[in-house]
C-alpha positions in Angstrom: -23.9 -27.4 39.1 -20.4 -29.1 40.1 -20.0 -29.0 43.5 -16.9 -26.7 44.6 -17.6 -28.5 48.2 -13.4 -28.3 49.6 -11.9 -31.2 50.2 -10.1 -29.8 53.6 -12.2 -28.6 56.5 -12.9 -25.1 57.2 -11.4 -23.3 60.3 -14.1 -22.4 62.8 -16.4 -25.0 61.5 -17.5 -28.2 63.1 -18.0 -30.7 60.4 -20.6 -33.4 61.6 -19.7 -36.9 63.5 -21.0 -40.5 62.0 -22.0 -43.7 63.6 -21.7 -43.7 67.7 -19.4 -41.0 68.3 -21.4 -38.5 69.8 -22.9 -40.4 72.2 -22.1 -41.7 75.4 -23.2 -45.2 78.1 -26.0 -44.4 80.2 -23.6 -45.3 82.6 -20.8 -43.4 82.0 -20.1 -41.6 85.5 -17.7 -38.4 83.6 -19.0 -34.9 85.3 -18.9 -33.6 81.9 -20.7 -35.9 80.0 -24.4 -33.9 80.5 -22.4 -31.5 78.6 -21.0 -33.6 76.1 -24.6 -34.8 75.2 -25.8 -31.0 75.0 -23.3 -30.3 72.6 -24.4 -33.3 70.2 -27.2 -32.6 70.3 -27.1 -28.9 69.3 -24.6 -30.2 66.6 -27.2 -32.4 64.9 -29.6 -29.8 65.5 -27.0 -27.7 63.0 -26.2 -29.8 61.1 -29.3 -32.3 60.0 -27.9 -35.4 57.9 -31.2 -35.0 55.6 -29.6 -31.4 54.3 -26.9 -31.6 51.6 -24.3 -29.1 53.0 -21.9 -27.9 51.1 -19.1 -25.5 52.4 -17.9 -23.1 49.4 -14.1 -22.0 50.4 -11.9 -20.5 47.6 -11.9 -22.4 44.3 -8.2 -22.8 44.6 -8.5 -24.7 47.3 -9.7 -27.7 44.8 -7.1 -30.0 44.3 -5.4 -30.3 40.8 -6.3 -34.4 41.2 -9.9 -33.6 42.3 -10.3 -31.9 38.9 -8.4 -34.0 37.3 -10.3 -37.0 38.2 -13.7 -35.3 37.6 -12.5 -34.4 34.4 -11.9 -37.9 33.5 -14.9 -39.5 35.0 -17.0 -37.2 33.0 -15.5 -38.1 29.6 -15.5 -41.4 30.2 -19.3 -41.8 31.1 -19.8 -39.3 28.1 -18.2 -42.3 26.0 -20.7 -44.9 27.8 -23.5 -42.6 27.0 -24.2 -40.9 30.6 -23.7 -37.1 29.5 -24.6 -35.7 33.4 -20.8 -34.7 33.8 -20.0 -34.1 30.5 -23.0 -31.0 30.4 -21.5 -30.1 33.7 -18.3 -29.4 32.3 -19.3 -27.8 29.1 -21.7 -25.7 31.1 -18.5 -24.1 33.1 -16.8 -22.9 29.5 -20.0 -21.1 28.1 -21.3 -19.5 31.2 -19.9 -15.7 30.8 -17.3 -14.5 32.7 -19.9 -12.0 34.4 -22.9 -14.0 35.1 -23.3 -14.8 39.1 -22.9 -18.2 38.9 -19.5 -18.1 36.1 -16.6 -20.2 38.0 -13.4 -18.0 39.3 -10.6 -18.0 36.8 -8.5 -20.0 38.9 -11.2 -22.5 39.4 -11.5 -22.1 35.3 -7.9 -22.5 34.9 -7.4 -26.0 36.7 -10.5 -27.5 34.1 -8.0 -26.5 31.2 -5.1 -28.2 32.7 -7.2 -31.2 33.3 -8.2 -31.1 29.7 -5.0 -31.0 28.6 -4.0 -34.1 30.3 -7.0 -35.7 29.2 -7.1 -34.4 25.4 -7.2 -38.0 23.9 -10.7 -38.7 25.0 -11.8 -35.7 23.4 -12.4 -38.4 20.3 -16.2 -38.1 20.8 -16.4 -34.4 22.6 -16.2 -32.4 20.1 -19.2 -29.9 21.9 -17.1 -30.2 25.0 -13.9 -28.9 23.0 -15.9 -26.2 21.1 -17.0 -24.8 23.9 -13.1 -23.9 25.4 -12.0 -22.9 22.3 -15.6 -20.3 22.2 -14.7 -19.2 25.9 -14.0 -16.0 27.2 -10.5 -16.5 27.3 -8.5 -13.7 25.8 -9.3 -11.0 28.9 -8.1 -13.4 31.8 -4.9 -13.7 34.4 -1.6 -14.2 32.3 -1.6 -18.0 33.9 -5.2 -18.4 32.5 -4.2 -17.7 28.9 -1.1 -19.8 29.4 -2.6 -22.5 30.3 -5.1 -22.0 27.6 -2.3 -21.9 25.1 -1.2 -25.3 26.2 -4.3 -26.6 25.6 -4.9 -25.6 21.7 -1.2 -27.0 21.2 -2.1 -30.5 22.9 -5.4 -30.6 21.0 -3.8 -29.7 17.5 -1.3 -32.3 17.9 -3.6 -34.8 18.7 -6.6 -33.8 16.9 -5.6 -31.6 13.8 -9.3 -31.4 12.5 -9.9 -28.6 14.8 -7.1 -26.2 13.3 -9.2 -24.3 11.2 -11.6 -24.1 13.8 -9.1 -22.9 16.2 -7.5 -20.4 13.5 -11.1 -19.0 12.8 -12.1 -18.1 17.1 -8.4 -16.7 16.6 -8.8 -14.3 13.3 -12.5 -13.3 14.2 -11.3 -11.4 16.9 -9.5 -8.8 14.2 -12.4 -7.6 13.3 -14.4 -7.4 16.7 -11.9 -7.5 20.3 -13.8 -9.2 22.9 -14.8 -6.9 25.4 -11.7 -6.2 28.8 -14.9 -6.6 30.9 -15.3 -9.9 30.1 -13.4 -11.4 32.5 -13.9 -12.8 36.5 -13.0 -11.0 40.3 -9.5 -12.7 40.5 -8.4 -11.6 36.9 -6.8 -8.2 37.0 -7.5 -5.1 34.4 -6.3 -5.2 31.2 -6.1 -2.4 28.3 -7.9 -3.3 25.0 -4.7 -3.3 23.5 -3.4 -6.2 24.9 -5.8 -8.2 24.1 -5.1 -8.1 20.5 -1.2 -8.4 21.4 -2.6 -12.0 23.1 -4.3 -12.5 20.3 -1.3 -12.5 18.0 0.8 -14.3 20.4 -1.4 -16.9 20.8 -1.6 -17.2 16.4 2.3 -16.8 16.3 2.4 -19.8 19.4 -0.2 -22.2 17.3 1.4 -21.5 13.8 4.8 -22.5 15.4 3.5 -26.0 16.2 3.1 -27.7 12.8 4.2 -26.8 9.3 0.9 -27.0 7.9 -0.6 -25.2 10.3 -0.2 -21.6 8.1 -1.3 -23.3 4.7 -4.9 -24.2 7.1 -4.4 -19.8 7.8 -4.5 -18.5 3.9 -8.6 -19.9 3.5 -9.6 -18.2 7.2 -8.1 -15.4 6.1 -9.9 -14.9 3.2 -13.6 -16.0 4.6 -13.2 -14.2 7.7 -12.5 -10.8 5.6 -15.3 -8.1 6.2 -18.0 -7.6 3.6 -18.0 -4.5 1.4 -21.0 -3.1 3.3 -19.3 -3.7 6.5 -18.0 -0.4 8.2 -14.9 1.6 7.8 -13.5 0.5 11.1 -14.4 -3.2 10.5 -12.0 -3.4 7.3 -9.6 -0.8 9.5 -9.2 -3.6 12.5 -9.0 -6.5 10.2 -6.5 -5.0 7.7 -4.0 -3.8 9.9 -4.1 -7.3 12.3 -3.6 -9.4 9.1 -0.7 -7.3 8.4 0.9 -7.8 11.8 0.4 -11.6 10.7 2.5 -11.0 7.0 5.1 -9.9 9.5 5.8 -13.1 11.6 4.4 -15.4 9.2 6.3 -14.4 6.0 5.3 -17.6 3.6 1.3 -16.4 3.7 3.2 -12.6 3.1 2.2 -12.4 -0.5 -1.0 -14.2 -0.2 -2.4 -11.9 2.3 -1.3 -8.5 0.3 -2.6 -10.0 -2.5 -6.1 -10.8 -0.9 -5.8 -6.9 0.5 -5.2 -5.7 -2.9 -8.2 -7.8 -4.4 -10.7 -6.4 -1.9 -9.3 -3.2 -2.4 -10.0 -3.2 -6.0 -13.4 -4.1 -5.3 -14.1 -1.4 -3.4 -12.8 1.0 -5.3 -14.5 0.8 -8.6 -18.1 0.4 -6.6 -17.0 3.9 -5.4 -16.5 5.3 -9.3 -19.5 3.7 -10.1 -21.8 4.9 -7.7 -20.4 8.6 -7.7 -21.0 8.6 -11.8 -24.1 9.7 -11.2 -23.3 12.4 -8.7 -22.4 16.5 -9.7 -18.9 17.2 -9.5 -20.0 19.8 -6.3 -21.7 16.9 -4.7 -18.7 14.9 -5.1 -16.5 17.4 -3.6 -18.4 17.8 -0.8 -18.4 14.1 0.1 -14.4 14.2 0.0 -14.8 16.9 2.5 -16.9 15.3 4.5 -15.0 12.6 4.8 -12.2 14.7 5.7 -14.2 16.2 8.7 -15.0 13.5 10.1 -11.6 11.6 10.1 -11.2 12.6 13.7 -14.7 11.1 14.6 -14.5 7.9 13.1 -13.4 6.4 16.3 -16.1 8.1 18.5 -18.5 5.7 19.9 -21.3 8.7 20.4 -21.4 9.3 16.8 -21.5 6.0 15.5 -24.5 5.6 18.0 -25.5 9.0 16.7 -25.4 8.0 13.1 -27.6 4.9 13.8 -30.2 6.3 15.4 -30.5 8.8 12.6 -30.4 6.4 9.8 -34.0 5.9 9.7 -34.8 9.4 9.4 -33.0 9.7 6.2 -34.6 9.5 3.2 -33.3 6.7 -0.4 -31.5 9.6 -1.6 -29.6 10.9 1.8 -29.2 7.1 2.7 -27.1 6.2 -0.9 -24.9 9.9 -0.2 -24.5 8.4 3.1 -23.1 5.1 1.8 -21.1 6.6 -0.7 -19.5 8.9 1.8 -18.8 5.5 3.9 -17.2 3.8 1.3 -14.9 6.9 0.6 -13.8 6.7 3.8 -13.2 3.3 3.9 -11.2 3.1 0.6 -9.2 6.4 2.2 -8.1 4.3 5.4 -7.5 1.2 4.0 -5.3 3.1 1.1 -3.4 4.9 4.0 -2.5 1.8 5.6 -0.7 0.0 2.9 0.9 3.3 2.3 2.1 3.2 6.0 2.7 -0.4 5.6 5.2 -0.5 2.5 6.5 2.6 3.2 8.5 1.5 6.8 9.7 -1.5 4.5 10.9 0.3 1.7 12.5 3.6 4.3 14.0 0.7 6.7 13.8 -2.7 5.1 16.9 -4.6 4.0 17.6 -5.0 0.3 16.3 -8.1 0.0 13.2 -7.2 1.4 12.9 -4.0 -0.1 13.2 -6.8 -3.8 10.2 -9.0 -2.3 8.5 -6.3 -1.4 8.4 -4.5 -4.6 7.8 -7.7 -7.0 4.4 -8.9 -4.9 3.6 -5.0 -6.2 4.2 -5.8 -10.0 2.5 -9.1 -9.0 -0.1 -7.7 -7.5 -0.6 -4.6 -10.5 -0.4 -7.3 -13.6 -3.1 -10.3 -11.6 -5.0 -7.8 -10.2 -5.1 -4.4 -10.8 -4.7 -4.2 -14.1 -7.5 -6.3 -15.6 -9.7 -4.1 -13.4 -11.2 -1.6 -15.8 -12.3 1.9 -13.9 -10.0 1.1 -10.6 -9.4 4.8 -9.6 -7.1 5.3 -6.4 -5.5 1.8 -6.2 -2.8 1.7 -8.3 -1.4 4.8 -6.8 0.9 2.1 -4.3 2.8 1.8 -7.7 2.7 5.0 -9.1 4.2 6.3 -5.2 6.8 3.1 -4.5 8.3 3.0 -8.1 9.5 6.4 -7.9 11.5 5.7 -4.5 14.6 4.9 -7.0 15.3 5.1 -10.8 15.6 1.1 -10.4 12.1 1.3 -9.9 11.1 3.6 -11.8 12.9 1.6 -15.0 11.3 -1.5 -13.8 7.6 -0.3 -13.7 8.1 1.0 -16.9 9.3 -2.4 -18.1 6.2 -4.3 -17.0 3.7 -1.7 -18.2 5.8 -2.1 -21.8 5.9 -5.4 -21.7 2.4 -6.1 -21.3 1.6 -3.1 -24.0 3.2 -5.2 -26.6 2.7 -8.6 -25.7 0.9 -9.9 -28.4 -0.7 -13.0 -26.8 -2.6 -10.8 -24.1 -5.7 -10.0 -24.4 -6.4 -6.4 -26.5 -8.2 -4.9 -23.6 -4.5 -5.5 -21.3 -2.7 -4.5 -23.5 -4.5 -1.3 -24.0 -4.6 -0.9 -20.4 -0.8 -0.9 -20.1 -0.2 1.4 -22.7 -2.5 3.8 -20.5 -0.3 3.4 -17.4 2.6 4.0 -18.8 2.2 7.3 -20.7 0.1 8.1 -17.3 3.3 7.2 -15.0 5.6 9.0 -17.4 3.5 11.7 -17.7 2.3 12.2 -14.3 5.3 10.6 -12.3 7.5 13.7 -10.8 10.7 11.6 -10.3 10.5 10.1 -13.5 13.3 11.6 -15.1 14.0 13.1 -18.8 15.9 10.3 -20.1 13.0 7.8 -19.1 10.4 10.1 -20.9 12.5 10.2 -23.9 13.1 6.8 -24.1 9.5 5.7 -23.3 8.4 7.9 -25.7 10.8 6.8 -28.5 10.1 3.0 -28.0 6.1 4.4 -28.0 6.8 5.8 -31.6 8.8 2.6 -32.8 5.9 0.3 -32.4 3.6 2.4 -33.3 5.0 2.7 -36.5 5.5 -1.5 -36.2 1.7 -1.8 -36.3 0.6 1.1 -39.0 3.6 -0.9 -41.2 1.4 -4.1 -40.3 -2.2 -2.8 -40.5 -2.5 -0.1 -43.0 -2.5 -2.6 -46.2 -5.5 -4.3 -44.9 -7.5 -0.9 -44.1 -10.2 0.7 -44.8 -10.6 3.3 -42.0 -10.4 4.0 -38.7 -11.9 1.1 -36.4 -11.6 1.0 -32.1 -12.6 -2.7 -32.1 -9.9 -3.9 -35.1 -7.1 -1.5 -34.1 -7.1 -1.1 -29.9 -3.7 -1.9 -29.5 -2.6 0.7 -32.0 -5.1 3.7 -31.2 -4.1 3.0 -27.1 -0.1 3.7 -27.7 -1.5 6.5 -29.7 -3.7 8.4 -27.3 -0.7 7.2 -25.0 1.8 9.7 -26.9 -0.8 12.5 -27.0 -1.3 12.2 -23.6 2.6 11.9 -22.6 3.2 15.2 -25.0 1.1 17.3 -23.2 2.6 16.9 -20.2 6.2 16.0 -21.1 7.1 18.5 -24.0 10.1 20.1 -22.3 11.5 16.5 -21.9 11.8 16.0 -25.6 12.6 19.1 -27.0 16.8 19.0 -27.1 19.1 21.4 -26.2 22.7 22.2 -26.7 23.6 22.0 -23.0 21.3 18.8 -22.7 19.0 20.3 -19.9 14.8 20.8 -20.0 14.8 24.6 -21.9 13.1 27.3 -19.5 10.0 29.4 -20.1 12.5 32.1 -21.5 13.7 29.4 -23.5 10.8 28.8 -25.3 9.2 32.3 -25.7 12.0 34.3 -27.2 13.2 30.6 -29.6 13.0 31.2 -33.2 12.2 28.8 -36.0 11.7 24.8 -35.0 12.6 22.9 -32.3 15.1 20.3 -32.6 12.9 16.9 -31.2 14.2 13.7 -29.4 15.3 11.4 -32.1 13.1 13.1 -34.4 10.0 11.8 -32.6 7.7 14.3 -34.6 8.0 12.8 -37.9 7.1 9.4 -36.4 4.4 10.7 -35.0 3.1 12.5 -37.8 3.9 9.8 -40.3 1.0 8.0 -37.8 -1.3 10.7 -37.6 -2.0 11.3 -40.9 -2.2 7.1 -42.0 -5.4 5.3 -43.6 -5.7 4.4 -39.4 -6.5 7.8 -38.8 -5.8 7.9 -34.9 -6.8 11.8 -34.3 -10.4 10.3 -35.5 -10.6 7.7 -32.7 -8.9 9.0 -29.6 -10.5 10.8 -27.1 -11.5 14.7 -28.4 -10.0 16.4 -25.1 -6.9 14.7 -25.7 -6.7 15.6 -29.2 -8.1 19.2 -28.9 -5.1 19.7 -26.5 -2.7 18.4 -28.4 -3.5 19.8 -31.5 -3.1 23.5 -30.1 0.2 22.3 -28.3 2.0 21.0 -31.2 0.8 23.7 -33.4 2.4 26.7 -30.8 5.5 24.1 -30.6 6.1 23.8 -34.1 5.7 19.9 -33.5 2.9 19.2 -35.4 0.1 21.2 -37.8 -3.2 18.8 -37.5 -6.1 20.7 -37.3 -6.8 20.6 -40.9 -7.1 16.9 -40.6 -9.4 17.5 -37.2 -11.8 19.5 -39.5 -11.8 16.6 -42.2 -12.4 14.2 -39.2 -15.7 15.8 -38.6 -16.7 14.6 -42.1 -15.9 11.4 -41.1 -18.7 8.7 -40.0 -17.0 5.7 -38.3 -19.5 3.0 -37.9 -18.4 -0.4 -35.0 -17.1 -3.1 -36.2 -19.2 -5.3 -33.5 -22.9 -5.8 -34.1 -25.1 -3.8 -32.1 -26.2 -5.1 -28.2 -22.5 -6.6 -28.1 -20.9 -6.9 -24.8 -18.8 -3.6 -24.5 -15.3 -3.7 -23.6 -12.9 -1.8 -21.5 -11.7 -0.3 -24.9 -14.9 2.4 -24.9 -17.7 2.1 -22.1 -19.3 4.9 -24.3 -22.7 4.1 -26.0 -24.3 5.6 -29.2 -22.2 7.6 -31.1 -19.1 8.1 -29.3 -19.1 4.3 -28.8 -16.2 4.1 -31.1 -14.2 6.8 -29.5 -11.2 5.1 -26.9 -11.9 6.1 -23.7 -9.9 9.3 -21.9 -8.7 7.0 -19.6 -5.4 7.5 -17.4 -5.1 6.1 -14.3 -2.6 8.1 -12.7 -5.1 11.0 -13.0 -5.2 13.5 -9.7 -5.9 11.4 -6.3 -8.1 12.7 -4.4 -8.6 10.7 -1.4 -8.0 13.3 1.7 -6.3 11.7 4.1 -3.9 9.2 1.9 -3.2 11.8 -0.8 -0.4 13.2 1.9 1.7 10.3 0.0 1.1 12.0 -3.1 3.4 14.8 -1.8 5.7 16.0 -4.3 5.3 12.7 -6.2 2.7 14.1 -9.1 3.4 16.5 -12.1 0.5 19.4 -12.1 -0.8 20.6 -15.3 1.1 23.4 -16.4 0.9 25.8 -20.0 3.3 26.2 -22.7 4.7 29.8 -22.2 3.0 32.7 -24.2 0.1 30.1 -25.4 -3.6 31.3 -25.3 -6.7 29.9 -24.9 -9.0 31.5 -27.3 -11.9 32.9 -26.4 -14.3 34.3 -29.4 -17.8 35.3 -27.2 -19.8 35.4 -24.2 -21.0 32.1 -24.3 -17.2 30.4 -24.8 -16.1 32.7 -21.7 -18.2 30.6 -19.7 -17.7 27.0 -21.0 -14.0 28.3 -20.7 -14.8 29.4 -16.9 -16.5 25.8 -16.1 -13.2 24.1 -17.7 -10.8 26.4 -15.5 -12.8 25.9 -12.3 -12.5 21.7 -13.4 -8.6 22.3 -13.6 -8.5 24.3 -10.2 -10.4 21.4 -8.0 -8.1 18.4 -9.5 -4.9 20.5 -10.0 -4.8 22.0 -6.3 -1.0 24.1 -7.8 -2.6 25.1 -11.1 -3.9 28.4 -11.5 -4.0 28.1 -15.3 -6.5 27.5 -17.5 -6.4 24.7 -19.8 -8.8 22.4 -21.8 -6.8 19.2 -20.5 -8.5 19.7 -17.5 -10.3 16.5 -18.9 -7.5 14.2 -20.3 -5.7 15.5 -16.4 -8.5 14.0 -14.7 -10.3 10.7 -14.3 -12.8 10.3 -16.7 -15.8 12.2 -16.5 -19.9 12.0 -17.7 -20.4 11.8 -21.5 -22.1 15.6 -21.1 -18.9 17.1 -19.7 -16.8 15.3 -22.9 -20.1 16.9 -25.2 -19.4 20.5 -23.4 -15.3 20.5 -24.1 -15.8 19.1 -27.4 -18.0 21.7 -28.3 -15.6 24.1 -27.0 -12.8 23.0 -28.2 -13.9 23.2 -31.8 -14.6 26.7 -31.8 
């Protein structure tokens, strides 16, 4: 242990005499000097020369240059290969705040300084310097952590291998806060809090030192991100500090939403595929679950709770239990970027409002859309394109874009054509003249690619044709939500439900949509035979009460109809059909703007989303008993997505994300009753 002897002498204390001092001549004829020679001799009674005394007054009281020079001695017998001061020093930094024999802050404080001074015989010290930048720094006296400061900007200047080391101590601590305990008797209290505030100020102080400081951040960032099996509040902590650095570090900006948005992704198709195998009940009662115990996520006793319990559960409680976990995670971490775009795009400038929204179309066409099955996602677009009609045109651009860009892969492009007759469909704000015109350029290329294909077929093929049969299902799906938007009136306005009930003979149709439609329908490509049966089912009895479109002659011819894959069998499936057997060359009901679900994020989804509603004096049929029920199970499907729907309708399915192959078999079967 360093001695902390002081270098001044303590009041009331006698400190003990050398050489002749204390004593006196034999002959020496004071009165006093009997007394005199008592006194010595209790003295060096007190104080024996063979004991090593050492007089430990406040750590303050040791000199600046004292430290300084011990400092300095140490490192440079460390270089010479005497290592006695060297673990002496080292030994101060990793002792813990509150062991017994952990040096004073102000003690602490004065090694820093020294260290500073001294940081260009750090060369060979590199234990000695990990060691400070590992100590319990963040919890102590203001001076402590400015001094501290000081000393990662002298040590990065001088030795800028230890920036990533430096940046990692620093980002480690947004996942886990050191503890406000840890900290010594002369450091006052300080809130949790504030530690993470010094946490950032000290990142925002380092970052400011060198240019190249923030391209060492971007890596950190991205190893020091939480594992997908690490807890809610660990991806909580780290998402939101990382997005406090975006703010005053604005070049990483894009990087780190990005790197959010990949891990997102990630997470949120292990949730679809892990509930696949659940019941829809079970499924709904995880959601609310979740939703209970929003309020307890934070509570320490029920964490503690939860662990002590976990061994008690058995394989099949334990996956329910990580399912419900991962819900929860996806739900905060959704409900964050929500809170985090939302205050740029309410109070953000123009300009920011512009970088903000094109790292979202970045962001949506790098990540998000070559991610088959992501579920909740994409819903940043769906919400922030529909703040203006800018937007709104401008989402709808992309998603086009990429739908008929021929060099993209097939599986993109049928992706895009799925997003955008979901957005249309599903987006509230969207307004009539973007659904007409959406569903006008739809029509044009579809007829573009039957013009192109038909020659050269023979039948209806998924794996030959995806682009085609995807903008297809597209315009089914946008129909049966988007009608009223195409039907034209004489005062140019959606008709009402009075409207459409009391109308006789046809309707008069957007730019004659129907006969483009229908000219496609009933080609050699056959697209009635390869999209999705819900979808199809729904729009056949839709178009036939509209007066759009008579198909359900060629649905009964299509059950004739054997289509076999044009891939050989044991292929790799694509994102065109993740169906096997039978239906595997059926496209997918897939729409990804399908009800969200999540229960404490879906409060963005206010007002934002189009419920399923039914064409005005249309019935459901219902022939017998047994159809009464499959037609009960498909209203009670539409009732838990569609929270505003009290209708019944069999596009409960094509409205939802995409269920089990036994729920398609059920409204199949009652669909072609």
């Amino acid at each position: 242990m360093v001695s902390l002897a002081s270098t001044s002498r303590s009041l009331g204390v006698i400190a003990p005499s050398v050489g002749s001092s204390l004593k006196r001549k034999q002959t020496d004829s004071s009165p006093n000097s009997k007394q005199l020679s008592s006194q010595a001799k209790r003295r060096r009674v007190t104080f024996d020369p063979e004991v090593d005394v050492r007089i430990l007054a406040d750590p303050n009281e040791k000199s600046q240059e004292l430290v300084g020079e011990e400092v300095s001695r140490a490192l440079e017998k460390h270089a010479a290969g005497d290592a006695t001061g060297y673990d002496v020093l080292r030994s101060l930094f990793t002792t813990k705040p509150t062991s017994s024999d952990a040096p004073l802050s102000g003690l602490l404080q004065k090694y820093i300084i020294a260290l500073t001074n001294n940081v260009t015989l750090l060369d060979s010290s590199r234990g000695l310097v990990h060691a400070v930048i590992d100590c319990y720094w963040v919890a102590r006296n203001e001076n402590f952590v400015r001094s501290y400061r000081q000393f990662l900007r002298s040590l990065l200047e001088i030795h800028p291998a230890f920036t990533s080391t430096v940046l990692s101590m620093l980002v480690k601590m947004f996942v886990d806060t050191p503890s406000p305990r840890m900290q010594q008797e002369d450091d006052p209290k300080i809130q949790r809090m504030r530690l993470q505030n010094r946490v950032h100020d000290t990142l925002r102080f380092v970052l400011r030192q060198g240019s190249m400081t923030a391209t060492y951040l971007q890596p950190v960032l991205n190893s020091e991100f939480p594992f997908p099996t690490d807890t809610s509040q660990a991806h909580t902590n780290y998402i939101s500090n990382i997005l406090k650095v975006a703010d005053y570090c604005p070049e990483l900006k894009r990087a780190i939403l990005s790197l959010i948005m990949d891990k997102l992704v990630k997470i949120d198709v292990q949730i679809q595929i892990d509930m696949e195998e659940l019941d829809d009940e079970l499924e709904d009662q995880l959601l609310e679950e979740s939703l209970r115990e929003l309020d307890d996520e934070d509570d320490d006793d029920s964490d503690n709770d939860s662990v002590s319990s976990e061994e008690d559960l058995d394989e099949e409680e334990r996956r329910l239990k990580d399912i419900k976990e991962s819900v929860t995670k996806l739900d905060n971490i959704m409900f964050l970027l929500f809170q985090y775009h939302d205050a740029v795009f309410e109070k953000g400038d123009l300009q920011e409002i512009e970088e903000t929204y094109q790292g979202l179309l970045s962001q949506f066409a790098n990540i998000i859309l070559p991610t088959y099955r992501s579920r909740h996602t994409q819903f940043l677009l769906f919400h922030f394109s529909q703040m203006s009609p800018d937007l709104i045109d401008r989402f709808a651009v992309q998603c086009t874009q990429l739908a008929f860009d021929p060099s993209r892969p097939q599986i993109l492009r049928v992706a895009a054509a799925a997003y955008l007759a979901s957005f249309i469909a599903r987006g509230a704000h969207v307004p009539r003249g973007t659904v007409c015109d959406i569903f006008e350029l739809l029509g044009r290329q579809l007829e573009v690619l039957r013009r192109e294909l038909e020659p050269n077929c023979k039948g209806p093929d998924l794996q030959r044709y995806g682009t085609y049969y995807a903008i297809a299902q597209a315009l089914l799906y946008a129909f049966c939500f988007r009608w009223r938007d195409l039907i034209e009136t004489p005062d140019g306005l959606p008709p009402t439900d009075q409207d459409i009930v009391y109308h006789e003979g046809d309707f008069k149709w957007y730019k004659d949509v129907n006969k483009t439609l229908q000219k496609n329908i009933f080609s050699k490509l056959n697209p009635l035979k390869i999209c999705a049966p819900p979808i199809v089912q729904q729009f056949a009895r839709m178009s036939h009460h509209l007066r759009f479109m008579y198909v359900n002659s060629l649905i009964e011819t299509n059950k004739r109809v054997r289509v076999a894959r044009a891939v050989a069998v044991g292929s790799r499936e694509t994102a065109l059909s993740m169906k096997k057997g039978d239906e595997g060359h059926l496209l997918d009901a897939y729409f990804p703007f399908d009800p969200y679900v999540l229960p404490r994020s879906k409060k963005w989804m206010e007002n934002d989303y189009v419920q399923w509603k039914p064409i005005p004096g249309m019935e459901i049929p219902r022939d017998d008993d047994d159809e009464d029920d499959s037609e009960d199970e498909s209203d009670d499907e539409v009732e838990d997505m569609d929270d505003d729907d009290e209708s019944t309708s069999e596009l409960a399915i094509a409205a939802s994300m995409p269920l089990p192959e036994s729920d398609l078999d059920d409204v199949t079967d009652t669909s072609s009753s």
